[in-house]
LOKEFI-545807 format. One line per field, with one value per residue (C-alpha): residue number from 1; residue in one letter; x, y, z negated. Coordinates in pm, 1 decimal. Layout:
N
k = c(NUM  ...)
r = c(A  ...)
u = c(X  ...)
v = c(Y  ...)
w = c(Z  ...)
This chain:
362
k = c(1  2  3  4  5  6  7  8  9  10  11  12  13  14  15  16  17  18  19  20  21  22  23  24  25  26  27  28  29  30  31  32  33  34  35  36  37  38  39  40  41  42  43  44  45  46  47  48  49  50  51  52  53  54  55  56  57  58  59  60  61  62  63  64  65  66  67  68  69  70  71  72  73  74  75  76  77  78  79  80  81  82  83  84  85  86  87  88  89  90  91  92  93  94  95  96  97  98  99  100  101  102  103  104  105  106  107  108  109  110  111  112  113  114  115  116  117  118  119  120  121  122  123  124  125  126  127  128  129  130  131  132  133  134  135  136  137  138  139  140  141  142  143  144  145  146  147  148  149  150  151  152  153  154  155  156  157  158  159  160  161  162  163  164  165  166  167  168  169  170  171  172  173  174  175  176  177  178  179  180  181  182  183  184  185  186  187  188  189  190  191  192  193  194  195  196  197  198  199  200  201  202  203  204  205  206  207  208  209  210  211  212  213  214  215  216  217  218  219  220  221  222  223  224  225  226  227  228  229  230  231  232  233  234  235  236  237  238  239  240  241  242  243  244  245  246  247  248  249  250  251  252  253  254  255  256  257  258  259  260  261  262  263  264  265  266  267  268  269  270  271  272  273  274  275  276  277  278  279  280  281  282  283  284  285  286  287  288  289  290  291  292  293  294  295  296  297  298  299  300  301  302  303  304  305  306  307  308  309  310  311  312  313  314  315  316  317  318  319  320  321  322  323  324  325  326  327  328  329  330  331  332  333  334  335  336  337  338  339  340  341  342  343  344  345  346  347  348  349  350  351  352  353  354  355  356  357  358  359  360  361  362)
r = c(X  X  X  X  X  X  X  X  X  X  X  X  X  X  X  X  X  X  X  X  X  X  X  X  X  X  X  X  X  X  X  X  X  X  X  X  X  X  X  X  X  X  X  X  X  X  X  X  X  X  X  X  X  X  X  X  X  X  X  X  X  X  X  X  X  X  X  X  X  X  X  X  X  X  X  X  X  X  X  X  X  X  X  X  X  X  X  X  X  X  X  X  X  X  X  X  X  X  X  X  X  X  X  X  X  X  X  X  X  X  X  X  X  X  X  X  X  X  X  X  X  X  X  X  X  X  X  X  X  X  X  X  X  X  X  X  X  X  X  X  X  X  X  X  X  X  X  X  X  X  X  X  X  X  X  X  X  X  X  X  X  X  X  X  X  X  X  X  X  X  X  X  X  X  X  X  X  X  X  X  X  X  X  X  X  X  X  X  X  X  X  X  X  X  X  X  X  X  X  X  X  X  X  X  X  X  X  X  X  X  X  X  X  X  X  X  X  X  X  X  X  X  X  X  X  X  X  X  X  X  X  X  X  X  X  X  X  X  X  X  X  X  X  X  X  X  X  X  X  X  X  X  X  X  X  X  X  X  X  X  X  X  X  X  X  X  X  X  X  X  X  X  X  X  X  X  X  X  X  X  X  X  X  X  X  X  X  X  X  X  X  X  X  X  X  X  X  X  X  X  X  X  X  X  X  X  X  X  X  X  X  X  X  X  X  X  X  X  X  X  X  X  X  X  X  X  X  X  X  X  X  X  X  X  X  X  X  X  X  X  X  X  X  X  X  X  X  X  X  X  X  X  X  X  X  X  X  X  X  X  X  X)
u = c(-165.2  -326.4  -679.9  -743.8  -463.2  -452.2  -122.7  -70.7  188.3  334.5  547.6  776.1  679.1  316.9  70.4  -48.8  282.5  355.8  659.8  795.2  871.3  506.4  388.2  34.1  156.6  243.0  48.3  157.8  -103.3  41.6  416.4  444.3  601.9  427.8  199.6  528.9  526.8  603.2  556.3  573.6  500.7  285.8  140.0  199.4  83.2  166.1  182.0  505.0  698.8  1063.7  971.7  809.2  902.7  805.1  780.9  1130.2  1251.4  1458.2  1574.8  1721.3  1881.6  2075.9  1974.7  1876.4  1950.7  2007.7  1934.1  2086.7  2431.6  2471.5  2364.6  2364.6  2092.7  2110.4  1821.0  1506.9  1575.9  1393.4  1100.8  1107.2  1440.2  1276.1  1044.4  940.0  1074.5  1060.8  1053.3  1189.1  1140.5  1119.7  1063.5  1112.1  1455.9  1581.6  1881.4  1916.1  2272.0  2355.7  1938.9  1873.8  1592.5  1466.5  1404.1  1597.9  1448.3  1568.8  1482.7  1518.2  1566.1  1397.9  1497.3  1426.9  1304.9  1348.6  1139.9  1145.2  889.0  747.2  558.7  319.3  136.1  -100.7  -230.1  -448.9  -503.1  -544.5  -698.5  -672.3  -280.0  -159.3  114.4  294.7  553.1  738.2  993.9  1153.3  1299.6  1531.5  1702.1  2022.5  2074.1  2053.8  2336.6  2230.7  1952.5  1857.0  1612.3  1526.5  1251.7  1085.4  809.1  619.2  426.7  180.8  131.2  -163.7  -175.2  -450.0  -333.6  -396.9  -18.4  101.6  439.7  576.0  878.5  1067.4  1205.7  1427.2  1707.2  1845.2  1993.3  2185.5  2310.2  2595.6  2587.4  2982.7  2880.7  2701.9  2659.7  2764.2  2598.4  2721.1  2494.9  2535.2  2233.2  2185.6  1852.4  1741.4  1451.9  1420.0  1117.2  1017.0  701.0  729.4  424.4  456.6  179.4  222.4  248.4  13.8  109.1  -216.7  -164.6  -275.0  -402.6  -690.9  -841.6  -926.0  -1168.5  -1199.6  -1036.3  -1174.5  -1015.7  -808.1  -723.1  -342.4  -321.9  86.0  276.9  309.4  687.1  758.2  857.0  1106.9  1291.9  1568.7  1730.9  1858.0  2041.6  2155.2  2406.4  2613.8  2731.7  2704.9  2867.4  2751.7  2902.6  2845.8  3154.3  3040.3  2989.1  3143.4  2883.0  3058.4  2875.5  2985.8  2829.6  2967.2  2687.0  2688.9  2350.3  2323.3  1986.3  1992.9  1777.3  1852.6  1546.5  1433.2  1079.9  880.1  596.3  427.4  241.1  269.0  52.2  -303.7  -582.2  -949.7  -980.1  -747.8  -482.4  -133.9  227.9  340.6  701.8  844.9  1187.7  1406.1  1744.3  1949.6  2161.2  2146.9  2280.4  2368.5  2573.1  2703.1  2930.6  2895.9  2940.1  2995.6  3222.4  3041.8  3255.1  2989.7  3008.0  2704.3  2837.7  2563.2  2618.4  2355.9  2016.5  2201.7  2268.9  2560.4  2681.1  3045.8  3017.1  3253.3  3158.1  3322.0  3159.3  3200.0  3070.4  3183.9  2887.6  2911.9  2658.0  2565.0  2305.0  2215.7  2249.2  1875.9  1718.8  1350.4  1098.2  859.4  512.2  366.3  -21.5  -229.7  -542.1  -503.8  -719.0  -672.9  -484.4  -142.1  -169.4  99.7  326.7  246.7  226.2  391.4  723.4  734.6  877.0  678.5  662.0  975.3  1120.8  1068.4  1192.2  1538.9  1548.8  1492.1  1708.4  2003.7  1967.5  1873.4  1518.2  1641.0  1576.2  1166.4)
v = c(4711.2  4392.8  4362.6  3963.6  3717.0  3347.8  3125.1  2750.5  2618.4  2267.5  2206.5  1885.5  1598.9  1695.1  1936.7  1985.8  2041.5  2358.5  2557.2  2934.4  3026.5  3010.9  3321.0  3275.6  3387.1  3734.7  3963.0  4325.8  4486.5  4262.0  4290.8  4668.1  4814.1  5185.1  5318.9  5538.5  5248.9  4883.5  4591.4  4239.6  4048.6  4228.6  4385.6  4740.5  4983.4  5329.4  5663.3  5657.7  5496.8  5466.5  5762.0  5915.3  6042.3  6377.3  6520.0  6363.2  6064.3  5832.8  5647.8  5929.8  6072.3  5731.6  5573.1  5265.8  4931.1  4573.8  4391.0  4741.4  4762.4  5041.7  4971.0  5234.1  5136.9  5152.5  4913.5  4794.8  4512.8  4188.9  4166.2  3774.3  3748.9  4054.8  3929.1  4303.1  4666.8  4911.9  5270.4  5412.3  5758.9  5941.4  5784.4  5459.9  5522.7  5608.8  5378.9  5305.1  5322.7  5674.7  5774.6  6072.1  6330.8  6180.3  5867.7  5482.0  5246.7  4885.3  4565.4  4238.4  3939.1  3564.9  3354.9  2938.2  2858.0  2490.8  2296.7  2266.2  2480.9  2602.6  2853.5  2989.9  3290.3  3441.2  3762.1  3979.1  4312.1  4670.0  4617.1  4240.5  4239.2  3948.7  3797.2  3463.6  3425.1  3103.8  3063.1  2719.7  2750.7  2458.3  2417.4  2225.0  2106.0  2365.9  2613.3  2638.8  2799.0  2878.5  3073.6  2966.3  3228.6  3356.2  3592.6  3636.3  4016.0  4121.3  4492.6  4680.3  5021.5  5300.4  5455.9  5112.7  5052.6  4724.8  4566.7  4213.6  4112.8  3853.5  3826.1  3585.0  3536.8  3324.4  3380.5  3121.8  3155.3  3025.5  3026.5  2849.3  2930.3  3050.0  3470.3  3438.2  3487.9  3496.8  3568.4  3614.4  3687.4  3756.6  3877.6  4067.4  4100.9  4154.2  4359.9  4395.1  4519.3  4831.0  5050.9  5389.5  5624.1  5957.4  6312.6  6584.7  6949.2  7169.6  7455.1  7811.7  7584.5  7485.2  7165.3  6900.5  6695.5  6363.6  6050.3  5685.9  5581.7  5277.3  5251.2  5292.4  5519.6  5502.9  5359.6  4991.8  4955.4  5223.1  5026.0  4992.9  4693.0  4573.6  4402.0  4520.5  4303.8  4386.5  4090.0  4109.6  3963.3  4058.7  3910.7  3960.2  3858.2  3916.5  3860.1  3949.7  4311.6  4374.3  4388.8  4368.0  4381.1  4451.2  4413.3  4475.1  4528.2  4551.7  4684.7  4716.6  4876.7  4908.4  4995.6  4825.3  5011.9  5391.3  5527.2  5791.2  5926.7  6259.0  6514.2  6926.1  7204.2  6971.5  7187.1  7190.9  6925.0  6708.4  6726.0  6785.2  6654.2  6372.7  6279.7  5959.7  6052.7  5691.2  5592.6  5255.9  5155.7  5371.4  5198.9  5286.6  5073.6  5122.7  4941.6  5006.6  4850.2  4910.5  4831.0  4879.5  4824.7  4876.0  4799.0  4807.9  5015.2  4966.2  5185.8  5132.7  5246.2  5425.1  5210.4  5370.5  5251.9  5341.8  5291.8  5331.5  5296.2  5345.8  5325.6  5402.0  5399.1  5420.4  5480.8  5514.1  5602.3  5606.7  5817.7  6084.6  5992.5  6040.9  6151.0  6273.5  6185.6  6411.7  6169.6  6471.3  6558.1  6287.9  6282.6  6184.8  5874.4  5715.5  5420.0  5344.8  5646.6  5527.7  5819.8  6050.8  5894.3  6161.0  6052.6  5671.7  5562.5  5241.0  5223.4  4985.6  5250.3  5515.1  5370.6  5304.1  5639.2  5740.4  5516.7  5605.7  6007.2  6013.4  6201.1  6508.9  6319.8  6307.2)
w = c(-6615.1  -6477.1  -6609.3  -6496.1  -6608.1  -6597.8  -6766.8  -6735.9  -6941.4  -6861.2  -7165.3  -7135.3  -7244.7  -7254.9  -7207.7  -7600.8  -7700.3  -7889.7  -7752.1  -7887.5  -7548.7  -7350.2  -7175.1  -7367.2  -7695.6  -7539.5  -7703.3  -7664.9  -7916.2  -8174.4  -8080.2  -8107.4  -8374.6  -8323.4  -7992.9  -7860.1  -7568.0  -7506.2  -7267.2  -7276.9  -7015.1  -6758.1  -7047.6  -7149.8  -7477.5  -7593.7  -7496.0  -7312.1  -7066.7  -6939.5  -6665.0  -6905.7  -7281.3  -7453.5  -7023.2  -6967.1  -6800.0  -7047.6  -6770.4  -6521.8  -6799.8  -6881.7  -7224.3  -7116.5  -7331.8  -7257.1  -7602.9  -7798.4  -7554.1  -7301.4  -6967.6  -6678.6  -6435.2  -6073.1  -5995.4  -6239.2  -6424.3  -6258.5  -6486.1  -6450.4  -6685.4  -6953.1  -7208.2  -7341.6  -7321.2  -7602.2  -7569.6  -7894.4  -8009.1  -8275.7  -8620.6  -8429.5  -8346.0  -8692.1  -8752.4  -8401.8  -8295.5  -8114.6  -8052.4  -7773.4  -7774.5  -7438.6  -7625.0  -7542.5  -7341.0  -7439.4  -7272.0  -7431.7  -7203.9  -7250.5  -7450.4  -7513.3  -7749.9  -7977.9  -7694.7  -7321.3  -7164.9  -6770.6  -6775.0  -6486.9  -6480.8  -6223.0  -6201.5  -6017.3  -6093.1  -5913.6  -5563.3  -5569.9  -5589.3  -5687.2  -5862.3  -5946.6  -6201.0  -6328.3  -6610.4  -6730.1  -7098.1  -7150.2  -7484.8  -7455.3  -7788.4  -8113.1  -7956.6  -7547.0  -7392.8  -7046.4  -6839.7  -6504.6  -6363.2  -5977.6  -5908.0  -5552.9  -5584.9  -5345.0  -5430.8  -5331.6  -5379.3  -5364.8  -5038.3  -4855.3  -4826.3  -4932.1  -5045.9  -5072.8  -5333.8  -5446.3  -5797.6  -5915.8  -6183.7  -6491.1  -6887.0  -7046.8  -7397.3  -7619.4  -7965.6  -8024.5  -8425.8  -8677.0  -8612.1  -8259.5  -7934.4  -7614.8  -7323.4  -6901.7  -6718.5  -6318.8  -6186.1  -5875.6  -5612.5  -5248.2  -5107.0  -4745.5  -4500.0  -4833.4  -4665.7  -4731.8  -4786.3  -4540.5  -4695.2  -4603.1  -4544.1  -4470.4  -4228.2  -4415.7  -4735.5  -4528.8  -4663.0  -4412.8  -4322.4  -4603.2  -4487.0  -4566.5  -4865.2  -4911.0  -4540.0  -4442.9  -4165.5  -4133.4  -3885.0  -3930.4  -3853.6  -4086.4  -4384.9  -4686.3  -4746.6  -4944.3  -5235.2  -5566.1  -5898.3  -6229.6  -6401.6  -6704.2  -7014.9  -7361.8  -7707.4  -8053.5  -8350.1  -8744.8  -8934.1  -9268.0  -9305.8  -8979.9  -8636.2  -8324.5  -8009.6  -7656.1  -7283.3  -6914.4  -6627.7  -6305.0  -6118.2  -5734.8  -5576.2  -5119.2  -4896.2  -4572.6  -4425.2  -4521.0  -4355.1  -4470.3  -4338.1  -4333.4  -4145.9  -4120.0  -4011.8  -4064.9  -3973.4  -4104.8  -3849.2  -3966.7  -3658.9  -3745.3  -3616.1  -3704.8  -3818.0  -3942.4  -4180.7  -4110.4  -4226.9  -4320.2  -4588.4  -4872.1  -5133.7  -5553.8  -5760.0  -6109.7  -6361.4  -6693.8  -7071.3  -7414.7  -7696.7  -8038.8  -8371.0  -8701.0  -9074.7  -9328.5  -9651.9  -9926.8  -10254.9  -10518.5  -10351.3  -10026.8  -9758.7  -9492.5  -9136.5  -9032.0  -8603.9  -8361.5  -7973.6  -7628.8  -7357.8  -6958.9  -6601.7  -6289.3  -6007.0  -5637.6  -5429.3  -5030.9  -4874.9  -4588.1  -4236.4  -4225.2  -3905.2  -3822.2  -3527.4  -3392.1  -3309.0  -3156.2  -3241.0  -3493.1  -3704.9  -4062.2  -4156.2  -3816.8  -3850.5  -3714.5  -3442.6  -3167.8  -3044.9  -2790.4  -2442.6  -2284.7  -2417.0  -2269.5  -2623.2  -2757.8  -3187.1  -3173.5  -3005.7  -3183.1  -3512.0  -3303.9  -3201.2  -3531.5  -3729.7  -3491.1  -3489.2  -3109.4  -3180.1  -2989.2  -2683.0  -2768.5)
């Protein structure tokens, strides 16, 4: 969680103008409903997370929400366009529709509020990485509202590696009438220069020398980068008792560039080969939705819900094609260690080679 935060809020009009929507009335302590796990913002509480429920992963086993609808998620939804996420569980699922031992993850989306409103937000947190986020709220009348939001993240990790991304995206809702809402939504992000911190493998379970921490000692080339999206629409309607609700997604995640470092047979020394793992294009996209039908039955004190819900997927994925490189002999801790001389293959070279499965010729 980011421990330093700053917000600025420009609301039209003037700056001591009041507006629903501003970033500074986040406040995740007082938002949550229970500690099982929430965030809003780039604030987060509770004792789980969306990875992380009861030793299970809500999210790899597929109950994740947008605003109560199914959604199955092939890429994180931009945090720019989500206001909070609620992990519910438990107690705190009771009456949710169709709840799942693993727990439901739901995200709810921005939303404008009655007056125009930027928001910007900096933050700096772990290891001085920092982070810029803007949203624009504007009302259009009493029955439009749109979100207008970007993020620029420089991630810092504990390894040394670093990461840049991009976030972007926009809502916009309808409300035609009274106990109607319709809603489309786009948002994705683009990351690039995605370090990645190599993986050890001692020789014999000898442990080697220590290494100075915080200093990225991977190859420099070897990076991730990418783009992923999620966009959709959802309707909800309340015609007396009746609820209807439905949603249709579409979430993309791709790496265009696939590098992973690591190192095998590291002596007490330190010394071990070095390999960089590289592929391209690996790429998972799903479309999903749901259909949900429900009717409130109240009799005296008892309260019952008939529901009816289809829902459905289709996912396709793309991966292998991966190919290794053998850097010959390196020290851990030394940074960027160039590959072997012996071989007449520059670092620009070796990630070709690599990329295009022609490492037998090292």
């Amino acid at each position: 969680m980011k421990r330093l935060a700053w917000g600025l809020v420009l609301a039209a009009g003037g700056w001591q103008v009041p507006a629903a929507a501003q970033r500074t009335t986040e406040n995740t302590v007082r938002e949550a409903e229970d500690g099982f796990g929430k965030s809003v913002g780039s604030e987060s509480i509770g004792i789980y997370a969306s990875g992380e429920v009861r030793g299970f992963s809500a999210t790899e086993a597929g109950n994740n929400r947008i605003e109560g609808i199914y959604w199955d998620r092939a890429a994180t939804l931009s945090s720019v366009i989500t206001r909070e996420t609620t992990t519910r569980v438990g107690l705190s699922a009771f009456g949710y529709p169709l709840p799942a031992p693993t727990g439901i993850i739901d995200h709810e989306m921005r939303r404008a509020g009655p007056k125009p409103v930027v928001s910007v937000q900096v933050n700096s947190g772990d290891y001085l990485g920092t982070d810029l986020v803007v949203d624009a709220a504007i009302p259009i009348g009493d029955r439009i509202g749109i979100n207008l939001d970007a993020g620029l993240y420089d991630d810092q990790y504990v390894s040394g590696a670093s990461g840049r991304f991009l976030s972007y995206g926009g809502i916009a809702r309808l409300r035609p009438v009274d106990g109607v809402e319709l809603t489309g939504f786009y948002g994705g992000y683009s990351f690039a220069d995605e370090e990645q911190a190599p993986t050890i493998f001692t020789a014999d379970g000898r442990v080697p020398q220590p290494i100075v921490r915080r200093r990225f000692f991977g190859q420099d080339w070897a990076d991730w980068a990418g783009q992923a999206f999620n966009y959709g629409a959802l309707a909800k309607a309340t015609l007396g008792r009746w609820q209807v609700a439905a949603g249709a997604f579409r979430s993309r995640f791709a790496r265009d560039e696939y590098h992973t470092a690591f190192y095998r047979g590291v002596d007490a020394n330190g010394v071990g080969r070095s390999f960089v793992l590289a592929g391209e294009d690996q790429t998972t996209a799903s479309t999903s939705g749901e259909l949900r039908l429900s009717r409130l039955i109240e009799d005296g004190p008892r309260r019952h819900r008939l529901l009816v819900s289809v829902r459905a997927r289709d996912v396709a994925a793309r991966y292998g094609g991966l190919a290794t490189a053998d850097l010959g002999l390196a020290t851990i801790g030394v940074p960027d260690p160039p590959p072997p001389t012996n071989t007449g293959i520059r670092p620009a070279d070796a990630r070709r080679c690599a990329a295009d499965q022609l490492c037998g010729r090292l």
